[in-house]
Kinemage of the C-alpha trace (Angstrom):
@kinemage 1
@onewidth
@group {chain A} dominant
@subgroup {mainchain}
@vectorlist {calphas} color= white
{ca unk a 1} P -8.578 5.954 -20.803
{ca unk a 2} L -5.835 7.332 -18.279
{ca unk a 3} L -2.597 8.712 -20.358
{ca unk a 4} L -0.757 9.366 -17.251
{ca unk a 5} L -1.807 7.765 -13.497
{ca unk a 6} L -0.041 8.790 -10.261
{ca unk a 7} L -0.329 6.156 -7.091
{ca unk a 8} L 0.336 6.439 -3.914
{ca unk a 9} L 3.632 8.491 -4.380
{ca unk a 10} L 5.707 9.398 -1.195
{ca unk a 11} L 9.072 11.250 -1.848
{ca unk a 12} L 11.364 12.009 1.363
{ca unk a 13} L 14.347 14.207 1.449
{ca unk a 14} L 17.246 12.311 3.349
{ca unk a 15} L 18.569 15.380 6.094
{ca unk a 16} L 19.909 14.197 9.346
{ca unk a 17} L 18.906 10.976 11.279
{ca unk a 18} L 15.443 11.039 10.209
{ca unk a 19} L 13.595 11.676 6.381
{ca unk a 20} L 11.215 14.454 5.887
{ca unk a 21} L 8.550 13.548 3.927
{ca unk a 22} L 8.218 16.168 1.409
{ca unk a 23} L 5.937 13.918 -0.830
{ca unk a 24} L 3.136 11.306 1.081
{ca unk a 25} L 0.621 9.593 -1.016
{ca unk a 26} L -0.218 11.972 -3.910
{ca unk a 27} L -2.616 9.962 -6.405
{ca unk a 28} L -4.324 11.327 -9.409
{ca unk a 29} L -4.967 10.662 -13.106
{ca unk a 30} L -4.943 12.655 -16.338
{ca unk a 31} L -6.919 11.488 -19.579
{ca unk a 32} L -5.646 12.766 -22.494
{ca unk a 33} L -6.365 16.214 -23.171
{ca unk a 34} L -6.845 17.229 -19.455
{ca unk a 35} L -5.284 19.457 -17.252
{ca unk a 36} L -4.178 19.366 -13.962
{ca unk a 37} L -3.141 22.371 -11.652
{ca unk a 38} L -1.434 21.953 -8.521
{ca unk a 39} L -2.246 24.408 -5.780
{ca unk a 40} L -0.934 24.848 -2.305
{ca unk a 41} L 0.509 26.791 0.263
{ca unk a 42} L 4.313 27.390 0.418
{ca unk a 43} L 6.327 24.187 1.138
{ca unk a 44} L 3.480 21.761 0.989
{ca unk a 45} L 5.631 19.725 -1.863
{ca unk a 46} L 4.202 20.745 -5.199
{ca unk a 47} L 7.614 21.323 -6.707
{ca unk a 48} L 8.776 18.175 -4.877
{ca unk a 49} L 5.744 16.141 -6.994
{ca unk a 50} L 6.352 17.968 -10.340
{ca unk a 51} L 10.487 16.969 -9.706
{ca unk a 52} L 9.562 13.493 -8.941
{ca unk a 53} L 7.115 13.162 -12.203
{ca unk a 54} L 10.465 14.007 -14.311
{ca unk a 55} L 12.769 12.487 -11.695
{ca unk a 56} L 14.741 15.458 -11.258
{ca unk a 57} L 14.996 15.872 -7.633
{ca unk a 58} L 17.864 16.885 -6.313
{ca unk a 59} L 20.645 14.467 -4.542
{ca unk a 60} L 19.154 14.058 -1.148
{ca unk a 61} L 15.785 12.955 -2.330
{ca unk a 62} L 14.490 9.581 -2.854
{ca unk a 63} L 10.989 8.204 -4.266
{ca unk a 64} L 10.148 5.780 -1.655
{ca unk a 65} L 6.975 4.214 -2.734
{ca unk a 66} L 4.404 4.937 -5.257
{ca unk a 67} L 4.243 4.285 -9.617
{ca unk a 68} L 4.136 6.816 -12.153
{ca unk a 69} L 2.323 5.237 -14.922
{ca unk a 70} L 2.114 6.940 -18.626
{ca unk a 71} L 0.707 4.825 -21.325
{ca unk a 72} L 0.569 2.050 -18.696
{ca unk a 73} L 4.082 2.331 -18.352
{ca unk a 74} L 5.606 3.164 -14.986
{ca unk a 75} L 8.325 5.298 -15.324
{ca unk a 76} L 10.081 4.818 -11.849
{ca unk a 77} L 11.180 1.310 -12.990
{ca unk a 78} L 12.611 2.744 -16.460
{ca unk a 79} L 16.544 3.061 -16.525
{ca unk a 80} L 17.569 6.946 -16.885
């Protein structure tokens, strides 16, 4: 069983003419109990995936495509 499921998520920051794409395609799922570290170098968008889990990113970022699912709920679609 999958307590919390991450698909295809893509978050862009909105700077200029063009979007940067902070975020492109992360996927992964967590059973409950499990742990899940995120490891990078700087700027490759781990804060940018952890902010878009809690959908705290800041003004000029938008969640473009993907679901965040917990308890088979997806979480993008709920109000705030």
């Amino acid at each position: 069983m999958t307590l919390l499921s991450v698909r295809n998520l893509a978050t862009h920051y909105l700077t200029g003419d063009l979007p940067v794409r902070a975020v492109d395609g992360v996927s992964f799922g967590l059973a409950p109990g499990e742990i899940l570290g995120l490891v990078g170098e700087s700027g490759c968008g781990k804060t940018t995936v952890g902010f878009s889990l809690l959908r705290l990113l800041p003004a000029a970022a938008r969640i473009v495509e993907g679901e965040v699912l917990f308890e088979g709920q997806n979480l993008l679609t709920k109000s705030q």
